[in-house]
C-alpha positions in Angstrom: 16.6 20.0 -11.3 16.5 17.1 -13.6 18.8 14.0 -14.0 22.0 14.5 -16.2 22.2 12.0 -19.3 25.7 11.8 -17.9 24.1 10.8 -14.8 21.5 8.6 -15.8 24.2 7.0 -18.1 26.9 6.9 -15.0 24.0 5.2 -12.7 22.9 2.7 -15.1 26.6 1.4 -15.8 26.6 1.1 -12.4 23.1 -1.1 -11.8 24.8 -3.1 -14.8 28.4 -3.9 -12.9 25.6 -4.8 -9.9 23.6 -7.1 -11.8 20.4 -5.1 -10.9 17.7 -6.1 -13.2 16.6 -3.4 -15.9 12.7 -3.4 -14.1 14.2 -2.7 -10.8 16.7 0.0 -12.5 14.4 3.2 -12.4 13.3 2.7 -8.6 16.5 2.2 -7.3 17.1 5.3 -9.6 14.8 7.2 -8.0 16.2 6.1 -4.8 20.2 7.3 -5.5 19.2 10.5 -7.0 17.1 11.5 -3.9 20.2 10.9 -1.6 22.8 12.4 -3.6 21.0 15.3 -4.3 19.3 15.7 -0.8 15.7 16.2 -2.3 12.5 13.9 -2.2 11.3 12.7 -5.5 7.5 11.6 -5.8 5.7 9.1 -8.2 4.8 10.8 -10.8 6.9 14.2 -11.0 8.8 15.5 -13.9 12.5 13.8 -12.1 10.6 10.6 -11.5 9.1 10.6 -15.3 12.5 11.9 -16.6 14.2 8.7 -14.9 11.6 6.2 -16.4 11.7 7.6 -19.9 15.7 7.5 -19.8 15.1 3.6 -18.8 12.6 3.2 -21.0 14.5 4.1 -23.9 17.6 2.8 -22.9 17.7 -0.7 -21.3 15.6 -3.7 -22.6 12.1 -2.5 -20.3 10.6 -1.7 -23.6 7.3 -0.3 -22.0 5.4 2.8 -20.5 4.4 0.4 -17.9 7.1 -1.0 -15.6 5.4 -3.0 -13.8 2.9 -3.1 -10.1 3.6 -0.1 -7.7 1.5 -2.2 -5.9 -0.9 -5.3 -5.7 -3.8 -5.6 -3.5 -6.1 -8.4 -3.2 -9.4 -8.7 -4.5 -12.4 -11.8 -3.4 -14.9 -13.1 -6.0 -15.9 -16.1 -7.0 -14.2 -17.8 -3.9 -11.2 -17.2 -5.3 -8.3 -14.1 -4.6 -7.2 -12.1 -7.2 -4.3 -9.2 -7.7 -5.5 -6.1 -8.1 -2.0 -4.2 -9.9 -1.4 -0.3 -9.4 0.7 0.3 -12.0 3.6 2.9 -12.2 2.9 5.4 -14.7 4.5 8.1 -15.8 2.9 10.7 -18.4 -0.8 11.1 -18.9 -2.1 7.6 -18.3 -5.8 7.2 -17.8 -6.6 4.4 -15.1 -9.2 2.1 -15.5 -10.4 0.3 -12.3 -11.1 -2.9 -14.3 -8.1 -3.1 -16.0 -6.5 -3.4 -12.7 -7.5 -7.2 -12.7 -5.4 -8.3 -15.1 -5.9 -11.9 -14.5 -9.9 -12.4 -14.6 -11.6 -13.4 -17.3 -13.7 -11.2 -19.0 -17.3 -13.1 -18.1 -16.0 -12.2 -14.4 -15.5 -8.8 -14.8 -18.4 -8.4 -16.4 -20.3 -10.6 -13.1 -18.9 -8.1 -11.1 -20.5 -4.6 -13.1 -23.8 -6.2 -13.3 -24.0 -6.7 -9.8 -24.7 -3.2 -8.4 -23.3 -3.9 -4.7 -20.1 -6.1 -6.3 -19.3 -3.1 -8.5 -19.4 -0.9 -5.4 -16.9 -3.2 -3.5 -14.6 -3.4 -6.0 -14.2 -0.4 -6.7 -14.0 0.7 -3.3 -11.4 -1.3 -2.9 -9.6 -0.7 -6.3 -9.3 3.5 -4.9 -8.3 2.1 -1.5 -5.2 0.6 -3.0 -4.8 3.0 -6.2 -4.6 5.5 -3.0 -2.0 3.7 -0.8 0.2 2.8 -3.4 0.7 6.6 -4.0 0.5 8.0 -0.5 2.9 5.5 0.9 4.9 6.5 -2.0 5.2 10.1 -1.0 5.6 9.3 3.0 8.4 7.4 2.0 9.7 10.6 1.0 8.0 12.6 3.4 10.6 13.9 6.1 8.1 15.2 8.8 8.1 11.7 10.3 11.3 10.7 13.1 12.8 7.4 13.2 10.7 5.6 15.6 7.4 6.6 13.3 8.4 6.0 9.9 10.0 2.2 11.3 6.3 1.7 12.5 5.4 2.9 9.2 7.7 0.7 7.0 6.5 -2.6 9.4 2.4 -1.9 8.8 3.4 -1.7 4.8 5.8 -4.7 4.9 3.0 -6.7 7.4 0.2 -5.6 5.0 2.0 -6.4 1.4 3.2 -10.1 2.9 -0.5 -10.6 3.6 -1.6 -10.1 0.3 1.0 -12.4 -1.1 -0.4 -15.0 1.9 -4.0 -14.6 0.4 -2.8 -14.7 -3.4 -1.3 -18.1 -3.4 -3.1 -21.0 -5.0 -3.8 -22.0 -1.1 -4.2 -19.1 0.6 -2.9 -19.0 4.2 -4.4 -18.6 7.4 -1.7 -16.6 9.1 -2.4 -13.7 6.2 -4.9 -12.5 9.4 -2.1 -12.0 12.0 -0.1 -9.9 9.2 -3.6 -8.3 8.6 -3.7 -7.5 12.2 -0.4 -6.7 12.9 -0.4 -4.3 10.0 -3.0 -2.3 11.2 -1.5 -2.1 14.8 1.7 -0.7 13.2 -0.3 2.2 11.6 -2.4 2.8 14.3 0.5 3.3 16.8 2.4 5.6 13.9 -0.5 8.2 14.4 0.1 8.1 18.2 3.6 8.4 17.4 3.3 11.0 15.2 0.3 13.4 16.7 1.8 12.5 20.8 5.4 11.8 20.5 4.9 8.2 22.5 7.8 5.9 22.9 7.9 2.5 22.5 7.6 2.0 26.2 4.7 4.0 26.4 3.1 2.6 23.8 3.6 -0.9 25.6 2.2 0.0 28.9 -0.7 2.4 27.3 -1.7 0.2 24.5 0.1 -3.2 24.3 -1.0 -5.0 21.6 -5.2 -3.9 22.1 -6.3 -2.7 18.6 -9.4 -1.2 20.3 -7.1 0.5 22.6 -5.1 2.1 19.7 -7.8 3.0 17.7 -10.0 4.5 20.1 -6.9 6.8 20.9 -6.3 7.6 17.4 -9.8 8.6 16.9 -9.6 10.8 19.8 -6.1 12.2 18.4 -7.7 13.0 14.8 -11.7 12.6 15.2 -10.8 11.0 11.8 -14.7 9.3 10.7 -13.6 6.8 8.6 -11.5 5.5 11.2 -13.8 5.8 14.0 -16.6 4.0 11.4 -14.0 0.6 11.0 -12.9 1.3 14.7 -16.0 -1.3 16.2 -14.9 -3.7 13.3 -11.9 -4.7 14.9 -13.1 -6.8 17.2 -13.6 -9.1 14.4 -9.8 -9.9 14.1 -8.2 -11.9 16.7 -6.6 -11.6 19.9 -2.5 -11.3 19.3 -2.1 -14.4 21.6 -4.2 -16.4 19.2 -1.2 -16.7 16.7 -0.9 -20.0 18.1 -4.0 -21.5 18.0 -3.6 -22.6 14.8 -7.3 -21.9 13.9 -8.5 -22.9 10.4 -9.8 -19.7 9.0 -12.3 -19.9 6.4 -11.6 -17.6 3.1 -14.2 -15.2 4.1 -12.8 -14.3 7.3 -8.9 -14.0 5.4 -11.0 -11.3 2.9 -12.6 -9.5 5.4 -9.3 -9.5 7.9 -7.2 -7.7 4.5 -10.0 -5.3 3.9 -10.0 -3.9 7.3 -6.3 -3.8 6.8 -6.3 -2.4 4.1 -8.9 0.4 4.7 -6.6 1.3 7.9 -3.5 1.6 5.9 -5.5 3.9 3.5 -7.0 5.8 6.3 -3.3 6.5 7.1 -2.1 7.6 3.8 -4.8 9.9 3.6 -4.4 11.6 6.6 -0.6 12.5 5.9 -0.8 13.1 1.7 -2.9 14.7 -0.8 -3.7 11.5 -2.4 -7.9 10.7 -2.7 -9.3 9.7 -5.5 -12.6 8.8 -3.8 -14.4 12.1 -5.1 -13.3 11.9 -8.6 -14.4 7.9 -8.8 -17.1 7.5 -6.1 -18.1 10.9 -5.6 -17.6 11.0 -2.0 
C-alpha cells in the first residue's frame, strides 16, 4: 500500500496550517502514515521513497538529498568533524569520504594515505552508516515492550547529544558522561529484552556498573564484538564522577564516543539486518 496523492496532498496542507518546515515534512510523513495505517515503514522502502519523491516535487526541498539521518563524529587533526548519513531514497551510491562534508580536500586525502587513518575512518563511517539505519528500523520494530524501547530511545538521545557536545567549536567535557550513559542505556535494553528485567532489578543487579552490564550481556548473547570492547570500559568513568568536574583532554572525549558509538552499533546489529562491514571492510 502506497500513499494517496490525496493523502500526501491532505497531510502536507496540514504540516503547512502547523508551520512544520518543508525538510522536516517527509519524516513526520513517514511518522502519520505509519499510525494511521497501523504498519511500520522503513528507510528506504517503496512508501518511505514514495513520500520523499511527493515532497521533493512538491514543496520548496528541491533535492534527492534531504538532509543527515544522522551525524557522527569523526577526530583528525585535533579537531572533530561531522560525519553525515544522509537520507536517500532511490539508487544512491555512498561514498565514505563524501560523508565529511566539511574537510578540506588536502585532509581527506591525509587521511587515505595513511593506511591505519583510512582504516579508522572508515570503521567508523560503517559504524554510523549502520546505526543510522538500524535504529531506524527498531524505531519501527514492535518486538520490543515499553520499558525496552524507553531504554532504547535514552541510549540514542544520550549518544546524539554527545556528538553535538564534541562538534562544537569547544567541545565539552561532559560529552563523556552522555558517552557513558549512552552505552549503559543499550546495554540494559539487551537484558531487558533477552531476560525480561525490571527496572528494579536492573538497579539492584547492575546499578550503574558498565562492567556489570556488559559482562551480563555477553553472557546473554556471546556477542564477540561486544565481549572484545567489553574490558575497554573501564576506560570511561565512574557515574559518581559527573561531579568532579575533570578537565578531559580531546583524546579521551574521541575515544569515550567511539566506545559509544561501537556499543550503539553492536546493538543495532544484533536486532536488524543492517551490516555493511562485509561489503566495505570485508569482514
Amino acid at each position: 500500500m502506497k500513499p494517496t496523492e490525496n493523502w500526501l496532498q491532505e497531510i502536507n496542507k496540514k504540516f503547512r496550517q502547523q508551520d512544520v518546515h518543508p525538510r522536516q515534512r517527509p519524516f513526520r510523513a513517514l511518522e502519520e502514515f505509519s499510525k494511521e495505517f497501523n504498519c511500520s515503514v522503513l528507510i528506504p522502502s517503496e512508501i518511505a521513497d514514495a513520500i520523499f519523491n511527493w515532497f521533493n516535487k512538491n514543496t520548496t526541498i528541491g533535492s534527492n538529498y534531504i538532509g543527515p539521518l544522522y551525524r557522527g563524529a569523526y577526530y583528525f587533526d585535533s579537531v572533530f568533524w561531522p560525519v553525515y548519513i544522509p537520507i536517500i531514497y532511490g539508487e544512491v551510491e555512498l561514498h565514505a569520504f563524501s560523508a565529511l562534508e566539511t574537510m578540506h580536500e588536502n585532509f581527506k586525502a591525509q587521511i587515505k594515505a595513511d593506511r591505519m587513518e583510512l582504516w579508522n575512518y572508515t570503521s567508523l563511517w560503517v559504524d554510523c552508516l549502520d546505526y543510522a539505519y538500524g535504529f531506524n528500523d527498531l524505531l519501527h520494530d514492535r518486538r520490543f515492550g515499553g520499558l525496552a524501547i524507553n531504554f532504547i530511545r535514552s541510549g540514542n538521545k544520550e549518544l546524539t547529544g554527545a556528538i553535538a557536545m564534541l562538534l562544537q567549536n569547544r567541545p565539552e567535557v561532559k560529552s563523556v558522561e552522555s558517552c557513558r550513559m549512552s552505552i549503559e542505556m543499550f546495554l540494559k535494553a539487551i537484558i531487558i529484552e533477552k531476560v525480561g528485567w525490571n527496572e528494579n532489578k536492573l538497579k539492584n543487579k547492575i546499578g550503574h556498573n558498565l562492567k556489570k552490564a556488559g559482562q551480563k550481556v555477553v553472557e546473554l548473547t556471546d556477542k564477540k564484538e561486544l565481549r572484545k570492547i567489553l574490558p575497554e570500559y573501564d576506560f570511561l568513568p565512574d557515574i559518581h564522577e559527573r561531579y568532579s568536574g575533570k578537565d578531559w583532554e580531546p583524546k579521551y572525549l574521541w575515544k569515550a564516543y567511539c566506545l559509544a558509538q561501537a556499543t550503539a552499533t553492536s546493538f543495532t546489529r544484533m536486532y536488524s539486518d543492517r551490516d555493511t562491514r562485509p561489503q566495505v571492510l570485508g569482514k
